[in-house]
C-alpha positions as CSV (number, residue, x, y, z in Angstrom):
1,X,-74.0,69.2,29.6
2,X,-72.3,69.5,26.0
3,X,-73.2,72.7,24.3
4,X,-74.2,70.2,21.5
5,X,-76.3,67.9,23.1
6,X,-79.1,69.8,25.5
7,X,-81.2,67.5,28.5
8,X,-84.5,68.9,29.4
9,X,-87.0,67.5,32.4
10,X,-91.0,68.1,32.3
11,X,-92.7,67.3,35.1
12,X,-96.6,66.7,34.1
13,X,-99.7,67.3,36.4
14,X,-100.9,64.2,38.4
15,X,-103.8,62.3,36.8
16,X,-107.2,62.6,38.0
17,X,-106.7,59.0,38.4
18,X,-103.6,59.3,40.7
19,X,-105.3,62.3,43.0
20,X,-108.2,59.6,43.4
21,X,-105.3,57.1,44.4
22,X,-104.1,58.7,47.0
23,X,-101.2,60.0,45.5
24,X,-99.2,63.1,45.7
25,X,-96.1,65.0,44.3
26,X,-94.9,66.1,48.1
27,X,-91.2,64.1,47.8
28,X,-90.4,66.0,44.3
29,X,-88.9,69.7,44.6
30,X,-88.2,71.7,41.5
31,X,-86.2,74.8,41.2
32,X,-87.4,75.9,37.3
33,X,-84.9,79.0,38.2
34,X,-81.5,76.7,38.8
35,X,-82.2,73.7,36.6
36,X,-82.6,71.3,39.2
37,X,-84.9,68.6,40.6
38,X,-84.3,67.4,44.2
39,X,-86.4,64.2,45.6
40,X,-86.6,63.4,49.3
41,X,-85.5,59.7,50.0
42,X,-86.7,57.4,52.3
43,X,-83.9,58.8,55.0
44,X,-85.3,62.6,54.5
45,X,-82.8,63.9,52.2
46,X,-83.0,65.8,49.3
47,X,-81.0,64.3,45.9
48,X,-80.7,67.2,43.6
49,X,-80.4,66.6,39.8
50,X,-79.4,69.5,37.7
51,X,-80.4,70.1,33.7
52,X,-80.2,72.1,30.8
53,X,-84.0,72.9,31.6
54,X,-86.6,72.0,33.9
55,X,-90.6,72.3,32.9
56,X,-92.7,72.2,36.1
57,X,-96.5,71.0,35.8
58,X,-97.3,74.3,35.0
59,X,-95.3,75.2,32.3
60,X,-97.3,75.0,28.8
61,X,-96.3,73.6,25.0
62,X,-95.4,77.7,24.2
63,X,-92.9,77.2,27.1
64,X,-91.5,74.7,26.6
65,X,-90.7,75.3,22.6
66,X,-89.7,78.5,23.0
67,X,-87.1,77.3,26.2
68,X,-85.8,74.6,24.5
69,X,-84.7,77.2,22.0
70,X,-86.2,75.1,18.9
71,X,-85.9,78.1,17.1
72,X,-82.0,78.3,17.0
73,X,-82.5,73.9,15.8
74,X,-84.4,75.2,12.9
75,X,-82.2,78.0,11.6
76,X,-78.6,75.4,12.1
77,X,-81.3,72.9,10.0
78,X,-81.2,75.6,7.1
79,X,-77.8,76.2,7.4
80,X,-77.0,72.5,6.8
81,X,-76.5,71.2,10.4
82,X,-78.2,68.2,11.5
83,X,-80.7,68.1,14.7
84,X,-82.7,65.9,16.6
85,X,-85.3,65.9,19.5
86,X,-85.9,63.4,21.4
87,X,-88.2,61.8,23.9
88,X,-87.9,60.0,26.4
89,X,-89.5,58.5,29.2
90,X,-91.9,56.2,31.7
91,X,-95.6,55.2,29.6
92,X,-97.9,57.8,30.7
93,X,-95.6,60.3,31.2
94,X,-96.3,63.1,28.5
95,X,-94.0,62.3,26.1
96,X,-96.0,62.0,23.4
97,X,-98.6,65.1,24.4
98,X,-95.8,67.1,24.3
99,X,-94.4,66.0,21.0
100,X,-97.8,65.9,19.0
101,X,-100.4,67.1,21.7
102,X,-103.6,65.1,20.2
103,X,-105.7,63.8,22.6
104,X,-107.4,59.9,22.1
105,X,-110.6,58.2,22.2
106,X,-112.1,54.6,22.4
107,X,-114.4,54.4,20.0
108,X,-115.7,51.0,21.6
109,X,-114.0,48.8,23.5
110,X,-113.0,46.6,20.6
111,X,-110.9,49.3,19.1
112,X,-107.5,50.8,19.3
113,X,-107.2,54.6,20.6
114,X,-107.3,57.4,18.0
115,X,-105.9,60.6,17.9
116,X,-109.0,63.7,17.7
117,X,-107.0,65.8,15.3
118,X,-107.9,69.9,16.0
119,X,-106.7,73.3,14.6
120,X,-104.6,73.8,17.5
121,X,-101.8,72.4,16.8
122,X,-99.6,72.8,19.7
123,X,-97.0,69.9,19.9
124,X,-93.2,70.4,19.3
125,X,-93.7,69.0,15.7
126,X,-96.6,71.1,14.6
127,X,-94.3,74.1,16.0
128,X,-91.3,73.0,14.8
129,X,-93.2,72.9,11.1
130,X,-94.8,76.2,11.3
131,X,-91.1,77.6,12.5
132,X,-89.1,75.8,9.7
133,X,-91.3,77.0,7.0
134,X,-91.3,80.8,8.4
135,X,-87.3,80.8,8.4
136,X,-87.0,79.6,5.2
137,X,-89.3,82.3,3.7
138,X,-86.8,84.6,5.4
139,X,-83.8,82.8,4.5
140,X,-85.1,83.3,0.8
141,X,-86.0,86.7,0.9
142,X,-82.1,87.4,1.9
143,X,-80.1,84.5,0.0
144,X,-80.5,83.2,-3.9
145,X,-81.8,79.9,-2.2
146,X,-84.0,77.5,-3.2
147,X,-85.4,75.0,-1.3
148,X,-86.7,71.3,-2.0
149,X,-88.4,69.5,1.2
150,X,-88.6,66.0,1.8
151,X,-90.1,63.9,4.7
152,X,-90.2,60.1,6.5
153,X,-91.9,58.4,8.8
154,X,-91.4,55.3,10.3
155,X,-92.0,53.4,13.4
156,X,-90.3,50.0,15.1
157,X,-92.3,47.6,17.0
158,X,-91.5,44.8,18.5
159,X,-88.0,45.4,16.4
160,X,-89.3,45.5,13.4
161,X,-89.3,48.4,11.1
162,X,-92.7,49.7,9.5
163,X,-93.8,52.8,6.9
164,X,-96.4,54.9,8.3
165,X,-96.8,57.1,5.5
166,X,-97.2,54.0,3.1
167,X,-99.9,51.8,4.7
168,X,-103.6,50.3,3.8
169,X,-104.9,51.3,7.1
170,X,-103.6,51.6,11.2
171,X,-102.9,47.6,11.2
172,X,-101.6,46.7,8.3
173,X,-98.0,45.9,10.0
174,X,-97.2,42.6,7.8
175,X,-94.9,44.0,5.5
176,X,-91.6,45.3,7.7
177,X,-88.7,47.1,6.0
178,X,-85.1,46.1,6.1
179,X,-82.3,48.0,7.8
180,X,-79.3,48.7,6.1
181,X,-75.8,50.0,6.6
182,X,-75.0,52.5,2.8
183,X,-71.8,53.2,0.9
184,X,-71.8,56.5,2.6
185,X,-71.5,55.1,5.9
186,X,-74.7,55.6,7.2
187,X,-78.3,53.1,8.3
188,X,-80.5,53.4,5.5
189,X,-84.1,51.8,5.4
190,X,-85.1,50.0,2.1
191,X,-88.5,50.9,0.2
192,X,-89.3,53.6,3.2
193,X,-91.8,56.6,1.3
194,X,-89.9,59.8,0.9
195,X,-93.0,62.5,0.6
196,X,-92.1,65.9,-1.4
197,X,-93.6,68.8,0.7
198,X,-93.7,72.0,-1.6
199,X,-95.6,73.9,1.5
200,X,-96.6,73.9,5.3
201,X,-99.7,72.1,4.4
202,X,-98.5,69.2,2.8
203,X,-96.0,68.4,5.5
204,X,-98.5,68.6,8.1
205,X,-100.8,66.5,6.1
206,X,-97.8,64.0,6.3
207,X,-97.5,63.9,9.6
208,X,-100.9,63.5,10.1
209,X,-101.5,60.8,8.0
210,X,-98.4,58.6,9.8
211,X,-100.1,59.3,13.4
212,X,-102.9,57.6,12.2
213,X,-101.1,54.6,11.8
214,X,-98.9,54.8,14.5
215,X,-99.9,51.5,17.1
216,X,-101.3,52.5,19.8
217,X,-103.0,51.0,22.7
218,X,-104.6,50.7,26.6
219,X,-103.2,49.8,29.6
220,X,-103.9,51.4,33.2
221,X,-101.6,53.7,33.3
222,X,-102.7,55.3,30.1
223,X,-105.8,55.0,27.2
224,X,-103.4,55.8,24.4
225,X,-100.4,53.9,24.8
226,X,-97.4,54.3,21.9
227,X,-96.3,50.9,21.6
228,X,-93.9,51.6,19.2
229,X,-91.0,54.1,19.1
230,X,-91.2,56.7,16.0
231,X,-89.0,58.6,13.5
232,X,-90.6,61.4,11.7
233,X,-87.7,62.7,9.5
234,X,-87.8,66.6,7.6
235,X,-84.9,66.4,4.9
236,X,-84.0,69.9,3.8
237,X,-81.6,70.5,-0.1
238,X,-80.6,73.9,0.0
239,X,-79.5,73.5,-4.2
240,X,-78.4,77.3,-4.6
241,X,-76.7,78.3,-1.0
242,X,-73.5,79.7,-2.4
243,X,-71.2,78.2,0.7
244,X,-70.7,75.1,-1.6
245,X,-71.2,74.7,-5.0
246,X,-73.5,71.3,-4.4
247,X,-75.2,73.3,-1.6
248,X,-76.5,71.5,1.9
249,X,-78.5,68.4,2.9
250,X,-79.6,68.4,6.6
251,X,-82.1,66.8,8.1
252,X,-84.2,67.2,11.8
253,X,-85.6,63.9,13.5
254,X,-88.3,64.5,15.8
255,X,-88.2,60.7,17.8
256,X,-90.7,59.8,20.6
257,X,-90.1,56.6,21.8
258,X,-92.6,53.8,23.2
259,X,-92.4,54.4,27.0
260,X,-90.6,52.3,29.2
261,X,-93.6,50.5,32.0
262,X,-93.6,48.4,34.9
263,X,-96.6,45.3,34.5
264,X,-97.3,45.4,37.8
265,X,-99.0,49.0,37.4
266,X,-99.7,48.7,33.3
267,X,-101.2,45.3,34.0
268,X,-100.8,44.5,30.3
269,X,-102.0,41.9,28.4
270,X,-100.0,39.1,26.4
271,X,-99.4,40.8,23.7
272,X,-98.1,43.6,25.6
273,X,-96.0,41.9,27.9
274,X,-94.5,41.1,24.2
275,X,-94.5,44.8,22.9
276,X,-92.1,45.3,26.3
């Protein structure tokens, strides 16, 4: 793989669902020591896939940050490197869980899932937002630095853009935002709410807030669905770094995209045979 762009494989436990089913795990081998993934085909032979890190269904949210080296992201992010981490992957497969790990309820059957927000805090974002903000209490305590945090969030369904930081409430998607290319040769989105975050706290609170929103919904592969893919930006200005005399502007995109489903198992609806 390039040293600059890392893939990474986790493998989640089967659903009680799934074990009920009939189901098993028996044609997948992983190899967590070499990287690699083999799966048995039809003919008896094993296909072996190799990666820059493989999470068996054992292998917890600690592991996987702390593998994935999200440390090292965070520090290149102060320095004035750009990052992103990305998910990817079939509806129901943990992509979500392991980028925010909240877990969802029905209130009644009329009503979308929502996330039960807790104190544990244990997704990639939460981590990656407890890490940032310990570096750059570091990075201050060494350099004459000072710091100035912004955040985004946004989400496209059925192509449209939509702020999820700057809505009435979780279905108010009548107003999308326009996509456009800048004078500094980069996508921009009009009108899309750029939050100040002075602390931890606040940027938390931000992401919260735009989980709330975020559409969500259930099919029978999963109760909590993410119809929609998501952006949730961190913009970092480091004003005094003495490298440059305007100092740095980076930014780290934490994307988790709507996952990919097959309506013979989802069995959706209408309106989500559109959302596909």
């Amino acid at each position: 793989m390039s040293k600059n762009i890392k893939v990474a494989v986790r493998v989640r436990p089967l659903l009680p669902a799934e074990i009920k089913a009939g189901h098993s795990s028996t044609k997948l081998k992983i190899n967590k020591i070499k990287n690699e993934i083999g799966v048995k085909t039809e003919d008896n032979m094993i296909r072996t896939y190799h990666f820059d890190n493989v999470f068996d269904m054992d292998s917890n949210q600690d592991e996987v940050f702390k593998s994935l080296n999200i440390s090292t992201f965070i520090s290149k992010l102060i320095e004035g490197f750009h990052c992103t981490i990305f998910a990817y992957g079939q509806t129901g497969s943990g992509k979500t869980y392991t980028m925010e790990h909240y877990e969802y309820a029905l209130t009644d059957k009329s009503s979308r899932p929502k996330p039960i927000f807790n104190n544990s805090m244990d997704g990639i974002v939460h981590k990656g937002i407890i890490e940032l903000f310990k570096q750059i209490e570091e990075y201050k305590a060494k350099k004459d630095s000072d710091f100035k945090i912004f955040a985004s969030f946004l989400q496209i369904y059925n192509e449209k853009i939509y702020d999820l930081l700057n809505m009435k409430n979780a279905t108010d998607i009548t107003a999308p935002l326009r996509l456009r290319w800048s004078k500094e040769d980069q996508f921009t989105v009009d009108g899309l709410y750029m939050g100040e975050c002075n602390n931890m706290d606040n940027l938390l609170m931000l992401y919260n807030n735009g989980i709330k929103n975020r559409y969500t919904a259930t099919h029978k592969m999963n109760i909590a669905s993410s119809r929609s893919h998501t952006i949730f930006s961190i913009f970092i200005n480091n004003s005094k770094k003495k490298l440059t005399s305007n100092g740095t502007y980076s930014k780290l995109q934490f994307v988790d995209l709507a996952g990919s489903e097959r309506s013979l198992i989802t069995d959706p609806t209408n309106k989500r045979f559109k959302e596909r």
